[in-house]
C-alpha positions as a LaTeX table, in Angstrom:
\begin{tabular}{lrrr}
\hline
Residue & $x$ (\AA) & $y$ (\AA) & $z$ (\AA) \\
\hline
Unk1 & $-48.41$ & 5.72 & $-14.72$ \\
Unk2 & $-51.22$ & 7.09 & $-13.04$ \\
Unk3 & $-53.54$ & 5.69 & $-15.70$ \\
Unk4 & $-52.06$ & 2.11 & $-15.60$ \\
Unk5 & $-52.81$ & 2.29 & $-11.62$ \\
Unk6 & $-56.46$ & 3.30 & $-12.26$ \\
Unk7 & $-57.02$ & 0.97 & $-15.09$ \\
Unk8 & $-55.45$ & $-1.69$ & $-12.69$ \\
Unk9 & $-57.71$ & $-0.64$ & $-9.81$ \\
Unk10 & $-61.41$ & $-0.36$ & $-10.55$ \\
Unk11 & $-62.00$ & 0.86 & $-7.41$ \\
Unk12 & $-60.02$ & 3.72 & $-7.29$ \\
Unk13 & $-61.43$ & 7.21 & $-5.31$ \\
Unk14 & $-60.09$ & 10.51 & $-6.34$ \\
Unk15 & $-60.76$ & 13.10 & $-4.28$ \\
Unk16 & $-61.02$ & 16.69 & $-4.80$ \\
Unk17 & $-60.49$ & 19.10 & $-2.07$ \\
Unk18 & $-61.62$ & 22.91 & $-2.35$ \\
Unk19 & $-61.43$ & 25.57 & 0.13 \\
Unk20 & $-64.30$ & 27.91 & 0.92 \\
Unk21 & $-64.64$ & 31.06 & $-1.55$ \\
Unk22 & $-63.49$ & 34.23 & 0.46 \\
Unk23 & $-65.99$ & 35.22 & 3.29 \\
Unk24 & $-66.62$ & 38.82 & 4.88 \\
Unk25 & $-65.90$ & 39.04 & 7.73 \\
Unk26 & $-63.85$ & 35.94 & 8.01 \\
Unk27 & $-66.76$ & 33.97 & 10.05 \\
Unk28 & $-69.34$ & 35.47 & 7.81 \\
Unk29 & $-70.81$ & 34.59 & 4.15 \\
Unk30 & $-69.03$ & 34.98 & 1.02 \\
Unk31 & $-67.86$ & 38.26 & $-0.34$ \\
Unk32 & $-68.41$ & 39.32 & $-3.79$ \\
Unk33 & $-65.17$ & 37.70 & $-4.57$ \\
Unk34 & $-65.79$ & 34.47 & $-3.39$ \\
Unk35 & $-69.10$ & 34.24 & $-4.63$ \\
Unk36 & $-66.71$ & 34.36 & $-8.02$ \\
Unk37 & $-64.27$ & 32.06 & $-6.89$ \\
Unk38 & $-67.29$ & 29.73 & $-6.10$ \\
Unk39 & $-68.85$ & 29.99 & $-9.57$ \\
Unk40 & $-65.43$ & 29.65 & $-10.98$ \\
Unk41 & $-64.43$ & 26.62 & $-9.44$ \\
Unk42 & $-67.98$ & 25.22 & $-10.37$ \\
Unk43 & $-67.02$ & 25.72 & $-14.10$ \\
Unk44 & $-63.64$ & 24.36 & $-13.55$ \\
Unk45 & $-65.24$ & 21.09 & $-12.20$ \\
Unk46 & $-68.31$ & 20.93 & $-14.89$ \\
Unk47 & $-66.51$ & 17.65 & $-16.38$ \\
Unk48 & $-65.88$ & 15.66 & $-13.35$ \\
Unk49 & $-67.95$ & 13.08 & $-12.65$ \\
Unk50 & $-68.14$ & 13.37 & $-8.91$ \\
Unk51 & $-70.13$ & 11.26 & $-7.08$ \\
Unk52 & $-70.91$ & 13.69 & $-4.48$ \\
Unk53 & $-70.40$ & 16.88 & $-3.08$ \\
Unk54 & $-69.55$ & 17.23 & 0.61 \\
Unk55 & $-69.66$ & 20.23 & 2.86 \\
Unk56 & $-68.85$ & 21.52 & 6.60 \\
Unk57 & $-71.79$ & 23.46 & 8.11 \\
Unk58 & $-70.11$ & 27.04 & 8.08 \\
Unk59 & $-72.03$ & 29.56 & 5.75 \\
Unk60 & $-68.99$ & 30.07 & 3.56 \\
Unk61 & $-68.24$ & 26.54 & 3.05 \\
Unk62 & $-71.72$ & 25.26 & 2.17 \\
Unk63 & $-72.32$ & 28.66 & 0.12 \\
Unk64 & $-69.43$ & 27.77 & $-1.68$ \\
Unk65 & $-70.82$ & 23.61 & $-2.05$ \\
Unk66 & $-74.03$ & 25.48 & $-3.70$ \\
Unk67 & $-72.46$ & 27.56 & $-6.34$ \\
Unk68 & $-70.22$ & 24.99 & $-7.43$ \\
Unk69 & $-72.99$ & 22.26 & $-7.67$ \\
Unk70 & $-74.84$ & 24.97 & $-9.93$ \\
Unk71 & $-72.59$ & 23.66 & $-12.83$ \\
Unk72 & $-73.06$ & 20.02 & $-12.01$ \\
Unk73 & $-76.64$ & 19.96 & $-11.88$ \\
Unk74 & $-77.83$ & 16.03 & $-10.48$ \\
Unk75 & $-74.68$ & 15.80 & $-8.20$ \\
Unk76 & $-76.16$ & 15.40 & $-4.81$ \\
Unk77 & $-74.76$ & 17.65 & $-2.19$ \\
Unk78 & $-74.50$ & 16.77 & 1.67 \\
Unk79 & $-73.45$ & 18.68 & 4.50 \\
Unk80 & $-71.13$ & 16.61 & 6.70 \\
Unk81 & $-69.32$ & 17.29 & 10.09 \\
Unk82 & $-66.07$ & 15.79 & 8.93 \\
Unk83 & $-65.66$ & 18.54 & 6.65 \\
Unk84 & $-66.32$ & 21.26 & 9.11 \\
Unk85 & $-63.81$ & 24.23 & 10.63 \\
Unk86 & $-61.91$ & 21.94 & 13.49 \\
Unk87 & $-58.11$ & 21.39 & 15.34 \\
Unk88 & $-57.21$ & 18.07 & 13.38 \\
Unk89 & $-54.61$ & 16.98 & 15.33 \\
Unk90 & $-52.06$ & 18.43 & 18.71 \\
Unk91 & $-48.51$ & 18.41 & 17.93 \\
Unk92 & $-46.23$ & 18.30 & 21.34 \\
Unk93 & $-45.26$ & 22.08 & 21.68 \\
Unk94 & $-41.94$ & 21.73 & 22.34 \\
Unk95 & $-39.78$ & 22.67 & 19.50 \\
Unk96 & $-42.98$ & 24.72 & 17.48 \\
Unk97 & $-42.20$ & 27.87 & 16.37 \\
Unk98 & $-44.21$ & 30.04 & 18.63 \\
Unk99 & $-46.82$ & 31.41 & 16.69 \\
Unk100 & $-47.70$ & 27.94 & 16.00 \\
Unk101 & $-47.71$ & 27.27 & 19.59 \\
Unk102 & $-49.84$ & 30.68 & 20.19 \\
Unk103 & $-52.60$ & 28.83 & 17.89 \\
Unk104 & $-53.00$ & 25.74 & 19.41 \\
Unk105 & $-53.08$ & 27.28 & 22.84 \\
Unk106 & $-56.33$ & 29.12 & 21.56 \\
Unk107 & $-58.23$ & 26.04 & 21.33 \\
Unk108 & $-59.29$ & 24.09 & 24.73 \\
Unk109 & $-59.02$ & 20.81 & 25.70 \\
Unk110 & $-62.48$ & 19.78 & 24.85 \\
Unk111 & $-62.09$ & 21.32 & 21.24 \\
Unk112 & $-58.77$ & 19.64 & 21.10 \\
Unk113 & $-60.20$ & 16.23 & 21.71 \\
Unk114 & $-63.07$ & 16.46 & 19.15 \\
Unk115 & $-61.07$ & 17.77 & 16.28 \\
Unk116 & $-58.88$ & 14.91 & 16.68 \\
Unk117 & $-61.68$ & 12.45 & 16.78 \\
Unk118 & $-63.35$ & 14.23 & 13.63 \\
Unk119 & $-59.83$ & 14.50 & 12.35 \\
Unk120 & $-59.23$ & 10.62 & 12.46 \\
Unk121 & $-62.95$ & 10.09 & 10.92 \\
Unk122 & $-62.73$ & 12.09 & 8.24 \\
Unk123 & $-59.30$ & 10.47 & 6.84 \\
Unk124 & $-61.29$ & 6.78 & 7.39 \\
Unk125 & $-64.24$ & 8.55 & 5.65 \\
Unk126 & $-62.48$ & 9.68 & 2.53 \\
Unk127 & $-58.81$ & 8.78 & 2.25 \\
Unk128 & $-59.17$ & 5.20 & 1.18 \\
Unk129 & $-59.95$ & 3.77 & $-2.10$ \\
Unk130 & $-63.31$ & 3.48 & $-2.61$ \\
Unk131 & $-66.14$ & 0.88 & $-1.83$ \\
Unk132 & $-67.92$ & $-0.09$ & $-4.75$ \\
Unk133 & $-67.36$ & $-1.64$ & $-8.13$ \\
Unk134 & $-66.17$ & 1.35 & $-10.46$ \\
Unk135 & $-63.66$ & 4.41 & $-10.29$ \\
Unk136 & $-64.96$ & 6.87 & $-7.29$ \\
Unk137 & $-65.17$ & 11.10 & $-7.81$ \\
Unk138 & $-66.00$ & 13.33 & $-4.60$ \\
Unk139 & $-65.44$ & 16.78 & $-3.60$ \\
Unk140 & $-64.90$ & 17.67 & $-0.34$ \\
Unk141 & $-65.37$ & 21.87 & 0.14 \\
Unk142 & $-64.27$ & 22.38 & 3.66 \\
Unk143 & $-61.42$ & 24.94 & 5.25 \\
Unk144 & $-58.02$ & 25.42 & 5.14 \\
Unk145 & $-56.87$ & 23.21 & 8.16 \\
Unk146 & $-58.89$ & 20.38 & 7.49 \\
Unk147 & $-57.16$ & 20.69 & 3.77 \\
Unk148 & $-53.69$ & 20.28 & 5.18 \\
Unk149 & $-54.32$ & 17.75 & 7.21 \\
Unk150 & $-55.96$ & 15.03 & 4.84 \\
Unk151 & $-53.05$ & 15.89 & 2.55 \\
Unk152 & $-49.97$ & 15.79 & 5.15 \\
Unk153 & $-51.66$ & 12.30 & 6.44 \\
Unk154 & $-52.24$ & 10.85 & 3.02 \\
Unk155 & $-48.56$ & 11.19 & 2.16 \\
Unk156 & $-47.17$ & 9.76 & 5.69 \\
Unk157 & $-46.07$ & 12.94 & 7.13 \\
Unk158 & $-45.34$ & 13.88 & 11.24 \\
Unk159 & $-49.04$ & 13.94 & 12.41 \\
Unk160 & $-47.99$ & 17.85 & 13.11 \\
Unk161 & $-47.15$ & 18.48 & 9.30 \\
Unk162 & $-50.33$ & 19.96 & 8.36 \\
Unk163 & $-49.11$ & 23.11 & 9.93 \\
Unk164 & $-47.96$ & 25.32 & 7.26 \\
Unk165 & $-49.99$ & 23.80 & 4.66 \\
Unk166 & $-51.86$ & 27.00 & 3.72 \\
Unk167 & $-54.59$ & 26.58 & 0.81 \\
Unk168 & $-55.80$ & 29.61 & $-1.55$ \\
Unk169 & $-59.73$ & 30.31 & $-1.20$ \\
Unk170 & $-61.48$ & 27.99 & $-3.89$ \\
Unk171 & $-58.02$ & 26.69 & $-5.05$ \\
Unk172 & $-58.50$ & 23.01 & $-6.08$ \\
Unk173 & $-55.84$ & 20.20 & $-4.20$ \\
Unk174 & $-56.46$ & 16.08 & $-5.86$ \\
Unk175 & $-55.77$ & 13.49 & $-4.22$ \\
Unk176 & $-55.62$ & 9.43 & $-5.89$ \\
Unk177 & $-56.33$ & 6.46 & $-3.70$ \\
Unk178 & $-55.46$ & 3.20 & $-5.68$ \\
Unk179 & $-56.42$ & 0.09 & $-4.31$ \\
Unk180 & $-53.27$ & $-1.64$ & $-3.06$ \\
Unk181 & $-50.60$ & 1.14 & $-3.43$ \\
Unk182 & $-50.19$ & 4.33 & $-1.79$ \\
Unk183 & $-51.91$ & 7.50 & $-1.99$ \\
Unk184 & $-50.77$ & 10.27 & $-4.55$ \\
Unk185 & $-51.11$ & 13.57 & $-5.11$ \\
Unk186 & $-52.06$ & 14.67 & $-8.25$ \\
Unk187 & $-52.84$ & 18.48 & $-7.94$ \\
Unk188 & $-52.14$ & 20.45 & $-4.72$ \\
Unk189 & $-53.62$ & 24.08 & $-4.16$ \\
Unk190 & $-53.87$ & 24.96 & $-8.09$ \\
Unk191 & $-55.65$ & 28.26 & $-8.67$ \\
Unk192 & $-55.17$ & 28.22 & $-12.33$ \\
Unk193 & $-59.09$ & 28.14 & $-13.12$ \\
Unk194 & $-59.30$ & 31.91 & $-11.26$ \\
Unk195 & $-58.04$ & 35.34 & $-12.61$ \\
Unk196 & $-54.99$ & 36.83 & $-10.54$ \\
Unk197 & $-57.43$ & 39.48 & $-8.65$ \\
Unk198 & $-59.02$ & 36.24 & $-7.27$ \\
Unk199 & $-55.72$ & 34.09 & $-6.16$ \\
Unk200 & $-53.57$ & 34.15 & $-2.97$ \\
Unk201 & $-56.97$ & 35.05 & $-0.74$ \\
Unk202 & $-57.18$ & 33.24 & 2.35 \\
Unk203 & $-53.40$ & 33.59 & 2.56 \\
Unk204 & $-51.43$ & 35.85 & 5.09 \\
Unk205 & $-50.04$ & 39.05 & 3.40 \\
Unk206 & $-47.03$ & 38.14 & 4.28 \\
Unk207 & $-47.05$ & 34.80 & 2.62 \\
Unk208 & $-48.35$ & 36.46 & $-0.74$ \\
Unk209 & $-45.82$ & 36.31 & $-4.04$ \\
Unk210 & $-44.63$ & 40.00 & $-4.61$ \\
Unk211 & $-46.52$ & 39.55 & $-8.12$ \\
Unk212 & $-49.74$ & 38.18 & $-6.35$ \\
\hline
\end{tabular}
């Protein structure tokens, strides 16, 4: 099905969405495991042919941009404020569990306003079909909230529904945007290209399958 939508719509983007590789301390550069995770998910992408590679300005993301572009040598890469660490949207707090509500209090009202103006930029930016003549391939390496929310938006959900849409460090999420129909999603936090010492980072503890 898929295939008959793409070979109907020549202008079809498919976007890839990473998450940073782990960083220590959380704010800082990339650990010795993500550094992995990075070079990993760089091997895992070798075959794509992406159109670009797009970045937020944060060490660990554009470390992360780097190591993957190592094994996709004359991909350009670009650093990019809509893919940066930001508040994408402000759900009404009644009715949010409270350590949801707890979150979004520790953002102000100024950083409220431009994450939701970068927010709204960055789905006009890259989840559309594409603009030119053939089939369109970019990766967007960028954090976990920013993840959820181009996901939760592509598929229609409550503008609040990014919430809870936690993404593994380096796992790989796909998006389709076919020219006249809606948005799919093709592969959504898939970790498969990393060993299991290198899955389920970036997640809570508590969140973590018993197995890991």
């Amino acid at each position: 099905m898929l295939s008959d939508l793409a070979g109907r719509a020549p202008v079809t983007r498919f976007l890839y969405l990473v998450r940073h590789g782990q960083a220590e301390p959380h704010d800082g550069p990339l650990s010795p495991a993500g550094t992995e995770q990075a070079r990993l998910t760089g091997e895992r992408l070798r075959d794509v042919p992406l159109a670009g590679i797009y970045h937020g300005a944060l060490p660990r993301a554009a470390q992360t941009a780097e190591l993957i572009a190592e094994s996709l040598p004359g991909v350009p890469v670009e650093a990019c404020e809509l893919a940066g660490d930001y508040l994408p949207s402000v759900p009404e707090p009644d009715g949010l569990p409270p350590g949801y509500a707890e979150f979004l209090a520790g953002y102000t009202a100024e950083e409220q306003a431009e994450g939701s103006r970068r927010a709204a930029a960055a789905l006009e930016r890259f989840a559309r079909p594409g603009d030119g003549p053939e089939d369109r391939y970019e990766l967007v390496v960028t954090h976990n909230l920013l993840v959820g929310w181009i996901v939760s938006q592509s598929l229609d959900a409550p503008p609040w529904r990014w919430m809870g849409l936690n993404q593994m460090n380096c796992a790989v999420t796909i998006l389709v945007y076919p020219a006249g129909f809606p948005a799919g999603l093709i592969v959504f936090n898939d970790a498969s290209h990393l060993p299991p010492a290198l899955r389920w980072t970036g997640f809570p503890a508590a969140l973590r399958p018993a197995a890991g």
